[in-house]
N, C-alpha and C positions, 0 to 999 in steps of 0.2 A: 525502472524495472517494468518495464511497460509488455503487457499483451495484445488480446485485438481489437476488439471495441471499448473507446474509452465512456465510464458515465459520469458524471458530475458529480465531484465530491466524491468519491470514492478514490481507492486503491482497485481497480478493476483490470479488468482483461490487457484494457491499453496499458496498464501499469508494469503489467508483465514481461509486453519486450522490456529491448533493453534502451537503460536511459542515451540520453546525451551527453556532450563532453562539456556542459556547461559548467566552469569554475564552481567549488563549492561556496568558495566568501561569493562569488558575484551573489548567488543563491541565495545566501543567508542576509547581504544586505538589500536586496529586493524584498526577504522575506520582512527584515526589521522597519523596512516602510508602509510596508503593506499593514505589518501588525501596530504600527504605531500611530495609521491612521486609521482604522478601526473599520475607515468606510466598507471596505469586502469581507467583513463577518458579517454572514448572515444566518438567524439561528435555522433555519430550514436546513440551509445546506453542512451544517455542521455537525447534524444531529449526532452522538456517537452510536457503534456498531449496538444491534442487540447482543446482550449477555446469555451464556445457557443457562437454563434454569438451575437454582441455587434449591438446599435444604430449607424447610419448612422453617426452622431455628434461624437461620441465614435471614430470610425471605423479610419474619417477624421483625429485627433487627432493624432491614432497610424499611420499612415501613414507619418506624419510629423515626427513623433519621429523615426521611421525608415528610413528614408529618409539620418538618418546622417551616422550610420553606412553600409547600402546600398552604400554612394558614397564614404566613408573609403575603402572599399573594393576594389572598381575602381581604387580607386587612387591605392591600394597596388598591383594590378594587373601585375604591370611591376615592381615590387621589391620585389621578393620571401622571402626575410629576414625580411622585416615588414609586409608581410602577414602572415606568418607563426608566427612571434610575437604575432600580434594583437588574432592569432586563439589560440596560447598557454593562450591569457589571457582571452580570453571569455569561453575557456574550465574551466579553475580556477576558476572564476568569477560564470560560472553556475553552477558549482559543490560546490561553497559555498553558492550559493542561495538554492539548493534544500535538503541543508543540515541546510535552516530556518537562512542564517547567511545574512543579508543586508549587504549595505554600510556604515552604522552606527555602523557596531559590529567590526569594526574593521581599524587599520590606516594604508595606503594604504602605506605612506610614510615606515613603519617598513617590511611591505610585500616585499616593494621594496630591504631593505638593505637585508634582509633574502636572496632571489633570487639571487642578487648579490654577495652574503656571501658564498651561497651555489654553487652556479655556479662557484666560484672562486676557492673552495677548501679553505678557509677561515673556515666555520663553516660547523660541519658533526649532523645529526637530531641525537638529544640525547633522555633518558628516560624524562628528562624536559620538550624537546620541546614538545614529544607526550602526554604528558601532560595539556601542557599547551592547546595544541589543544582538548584534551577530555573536557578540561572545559569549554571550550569555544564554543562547538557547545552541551554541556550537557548543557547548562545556555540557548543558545538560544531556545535550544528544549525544555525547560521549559517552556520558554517565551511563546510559541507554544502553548502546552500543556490548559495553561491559557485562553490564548485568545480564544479558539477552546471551550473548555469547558463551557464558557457562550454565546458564539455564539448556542449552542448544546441547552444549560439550555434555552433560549429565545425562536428558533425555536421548539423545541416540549411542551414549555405550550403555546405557540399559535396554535401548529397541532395539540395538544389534545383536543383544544375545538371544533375543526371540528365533526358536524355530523357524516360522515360514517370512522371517523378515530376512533380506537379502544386501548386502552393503558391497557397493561399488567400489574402486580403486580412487575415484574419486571423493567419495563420503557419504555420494548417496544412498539413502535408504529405501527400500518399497516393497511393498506387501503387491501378490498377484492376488487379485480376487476372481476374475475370470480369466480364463487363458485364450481365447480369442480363436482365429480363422489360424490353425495352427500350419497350414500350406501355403497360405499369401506371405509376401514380402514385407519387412517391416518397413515405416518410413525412413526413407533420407535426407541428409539433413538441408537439403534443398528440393524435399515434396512439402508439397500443401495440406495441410490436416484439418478434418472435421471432427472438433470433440466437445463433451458434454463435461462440465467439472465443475465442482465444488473444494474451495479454499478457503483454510481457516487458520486458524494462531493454535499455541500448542493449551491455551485455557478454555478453546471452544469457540472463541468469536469469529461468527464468520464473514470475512470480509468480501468477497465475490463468489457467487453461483450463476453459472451458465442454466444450471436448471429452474433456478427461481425465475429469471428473465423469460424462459421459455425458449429462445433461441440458442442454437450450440453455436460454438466460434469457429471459424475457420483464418488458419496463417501461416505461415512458413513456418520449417520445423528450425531451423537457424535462425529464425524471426525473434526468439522468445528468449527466458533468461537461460543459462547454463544445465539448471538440474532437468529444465522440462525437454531441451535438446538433448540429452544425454536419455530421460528416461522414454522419447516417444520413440525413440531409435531401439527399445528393447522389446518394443510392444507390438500385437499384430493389430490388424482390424477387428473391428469386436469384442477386443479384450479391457477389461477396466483393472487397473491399477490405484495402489494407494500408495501415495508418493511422500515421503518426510525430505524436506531438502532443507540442507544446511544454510548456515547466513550466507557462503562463500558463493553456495551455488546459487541464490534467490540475488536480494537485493542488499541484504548486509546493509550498510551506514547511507546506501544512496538512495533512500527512501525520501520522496520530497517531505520537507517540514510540515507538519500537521495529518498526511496522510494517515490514513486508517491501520498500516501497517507499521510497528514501530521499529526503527531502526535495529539490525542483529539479529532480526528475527528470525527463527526456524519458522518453517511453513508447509502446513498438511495440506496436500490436494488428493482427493477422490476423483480420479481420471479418467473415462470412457473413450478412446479410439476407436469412431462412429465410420471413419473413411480414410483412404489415402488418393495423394493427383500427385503425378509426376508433373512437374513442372513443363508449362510450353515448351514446345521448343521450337527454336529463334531461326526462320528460315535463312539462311545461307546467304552471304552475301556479292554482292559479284559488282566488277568496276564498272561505269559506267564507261562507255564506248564511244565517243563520239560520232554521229554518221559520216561517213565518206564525202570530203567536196568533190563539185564537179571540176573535172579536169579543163584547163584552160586551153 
């Protein structure tokens, strides 16, 4: 689902074009080595998105529930081997959450002998085990999948009945918030676009802003996923739009494992169309001519 500048660790701009035609098992058994050898978690790059601010009452709550692993930590403070423990398991731990796997998908007690099995030189990761792990976060990203997609189907037959919201032939939805350079041409879907946006999930987390970066993006209007080709071809110069795009239109189930965005997702973006480029054009080609030999 790739857009135009990729950043590390995120679901960003690059994420927004569109993917590639890579198998999904290949995917998921790359993903189940990757996660099975733990070496490319690293908590920096993992960190998950900020949340929008919660109620006072809410706020209280998480505060207590932080409260336990906060004084875990202290206490591990003067014992480098159970710090370092507890940090090998919450790196595991977040990397099976963001990969859609709870506490319920799986028995803690088998993790345990595994870890022990494999630490010991006991047991070495076979085609089986990566296996077994493709199915096992393909079933939960199922699960994903589902619940996202009537969560989706809900909130836009209620945002379609809104006044100044507008729904496409296709499903998409979008609010005009400016109306832009109403005598210029819109883009087409082979001009180049300069714009400013911000993208979030339907609970507020926002997973890429061009304005937080400070730089707009520029790409081809057929570069990108389905809803944003569809809606920069509605828009002028100068105009900013608010766009709801369904799973069908964004990235739906082909969201890589672990990204920031979770599979099914519906997706808000806050749009600005800052410019339009007709694309080069490709001078003309002509055969080459051999020169004339001289005559004998």
């Amino acid at each position: 689902m790739n857009l135009p500048v990729a950043r590390r660790g995120n679901t960003s701009s690059a994420q927004l074009r569109r993917h590639g035609s890579t198998p999904f098992a290949v995917a998921m058994l790359a993903t189940a080595v990757a996660l099975a050898g733990w070496g490319s978690v690293r908590a920096a790059d993992q960190a998950p998105a900020a949340k929008p601010a919660q109620g006072a009452a809410t706020k209280g709550a998480a505060t207590k529930k932080a409260a336990a692993p906060a004084a875990a930590g202290a206490a591990d403070a003067a014992n480098p081997k159970s710090a370092a423990s507890y940090s090998v398991g919450v790196s595991m731990g977040e990397q099976l959450h963001r990969f859609g796997l709870g506490p319920e998908a799986i028995s803690m007690d088998r993790i345990m002998a595994g870890i022990r099995d494999g630490m010991s030189g006991k047991a070495k990761m076979s085609d089986a085990d990566q296996q077994n792990i493709a199915t096992l976060i393909k079933a939960a990203r199922a699960g994903q999948v589902d619940a996202n997609h009537a969560i989706a189907d809900k909130f836009l037959a209620e945002n379609g009945k809104k006044a100044d919201v507008k729904t496409t032939a296709s499903g998409l939805q979008y609010k005009v918030i400016s109306a832009g350079n109403a005598s210029a041409n819109s883009p087409k879907p082979t001009d180049e676009v300069t714009v400013n946006y911000a993208g979030r999930l339907l609970d507020g987390t926002e997973f890429d802003s061009s304005y937080k970066r400070g730089q707009p993006a520029t790409f081809p209007v057929n570069g990108v996923i389905p809803g944003w080709t569809e809606a920069l071809q509605l828009m002028k110069p100068g105009s900013k739009f608010q766009l709801f795009i369904p799973p069908k239109l964004a990235y739906d189930a082909n969201v890589p494992p672990g990204a920031e965005i979770p599979p099914g997702s519906l997706l808000v973006f806050d749009v600005e169309l800052m410019s339009v480029k007709a694309p080069a054009a490709t001078p003309p080609s002509h055969p080459t001519i051999p020169p004339p030999q001289p005559q004998k």
